[in-house]
C-alpha positions in Angstrom: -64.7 -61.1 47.3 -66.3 -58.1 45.6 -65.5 -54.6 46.6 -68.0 -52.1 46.7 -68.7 -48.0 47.0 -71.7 -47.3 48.9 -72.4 -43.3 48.1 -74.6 -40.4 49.7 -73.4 -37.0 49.2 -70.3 -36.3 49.5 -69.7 -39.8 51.6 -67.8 -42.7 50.1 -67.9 -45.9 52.1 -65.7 -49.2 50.5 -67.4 -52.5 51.2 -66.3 -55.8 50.5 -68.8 -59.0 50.0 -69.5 -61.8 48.3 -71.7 -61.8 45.1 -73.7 -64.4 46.8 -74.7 -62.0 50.3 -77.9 -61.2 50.5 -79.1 -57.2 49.8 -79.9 -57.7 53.8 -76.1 -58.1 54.4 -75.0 -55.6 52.8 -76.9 -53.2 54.9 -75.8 -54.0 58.2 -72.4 -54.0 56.7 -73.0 -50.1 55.7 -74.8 -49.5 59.3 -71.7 -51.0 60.9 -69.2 -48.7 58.7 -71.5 -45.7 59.0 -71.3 -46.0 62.9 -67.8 -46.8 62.8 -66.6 -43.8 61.2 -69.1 -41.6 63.2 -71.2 -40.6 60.0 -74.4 -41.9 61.8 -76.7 -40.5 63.9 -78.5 -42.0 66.6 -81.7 -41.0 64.7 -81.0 -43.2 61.3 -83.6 -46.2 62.1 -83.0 -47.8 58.7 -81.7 -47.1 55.0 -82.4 -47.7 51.5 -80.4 -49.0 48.7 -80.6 -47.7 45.2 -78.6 -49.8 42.5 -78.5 -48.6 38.9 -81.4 -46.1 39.4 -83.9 -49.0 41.0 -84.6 -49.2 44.7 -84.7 -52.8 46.3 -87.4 -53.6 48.6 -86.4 -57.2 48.4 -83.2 -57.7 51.0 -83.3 -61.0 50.2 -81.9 -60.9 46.9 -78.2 -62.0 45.8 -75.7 -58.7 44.9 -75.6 -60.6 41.4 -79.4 -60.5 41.3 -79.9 -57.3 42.1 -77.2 -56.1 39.6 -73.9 -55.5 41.6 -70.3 -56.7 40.3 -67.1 -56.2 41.8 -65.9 -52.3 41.7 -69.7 -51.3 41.5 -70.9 -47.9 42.7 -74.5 -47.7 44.6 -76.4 -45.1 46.1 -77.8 -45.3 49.9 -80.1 -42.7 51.4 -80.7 -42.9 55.4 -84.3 -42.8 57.3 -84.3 -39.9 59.9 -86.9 -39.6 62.1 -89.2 -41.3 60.2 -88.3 -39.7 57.0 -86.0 -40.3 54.2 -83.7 -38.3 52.9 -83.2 -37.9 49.2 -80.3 -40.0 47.1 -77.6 -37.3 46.7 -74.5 -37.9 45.2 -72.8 -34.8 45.3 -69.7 -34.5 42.8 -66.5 -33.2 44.3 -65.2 -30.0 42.9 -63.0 -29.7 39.9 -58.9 -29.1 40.8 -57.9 -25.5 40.2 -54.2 -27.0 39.4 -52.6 -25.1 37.2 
């Protein structure tokens, strides 16, 4: 099992799967955690996955094929009301420890 970090702003969602799911899978398995922890909205009517700067049309690709590995960082962006939002992956701020 691979463990993956599904990013949008300032949002961090862990995910595990298999190198051989399906783009498709991987998804529903975001939808399901993005409900779960209440960071939907009843308006979201689909997302969109950007891995290593491409966005995948084809959901019925492998993770390995579409250029995940274990500990690998993508970007989603939801549809709202018919329109996307932009990827954003917001940095968090610098510690003022001194």
């Amino acid at each position: 099992m691979w463990i993956l970090r599904a990013k949008h702003a300032r949002i961090t969602i862990f995910l595990t799967a298999a190198p051989d799911d399906s783009l498709e899978s991987l998804k529903q398995q975001l939808f399901i955690a993005l409900h779960d922890t209440h960071l939907d909205d009843p308006n979201d009517d689909d997302l969109r996955l950007r891995i290593s700067g491409i966005i995948h049309t084809d959901h019925t690709q492998t993770l390995r094929d579409a250029g995940l590995q274990d500990g690998a960082v993508f970007e989603f962006a939801l549809r709202r009301h018919g329109q996307w939002m932009p990827f954003c992956i917001e940095p968090y701020p610098e510690s003022s420890d001194t």
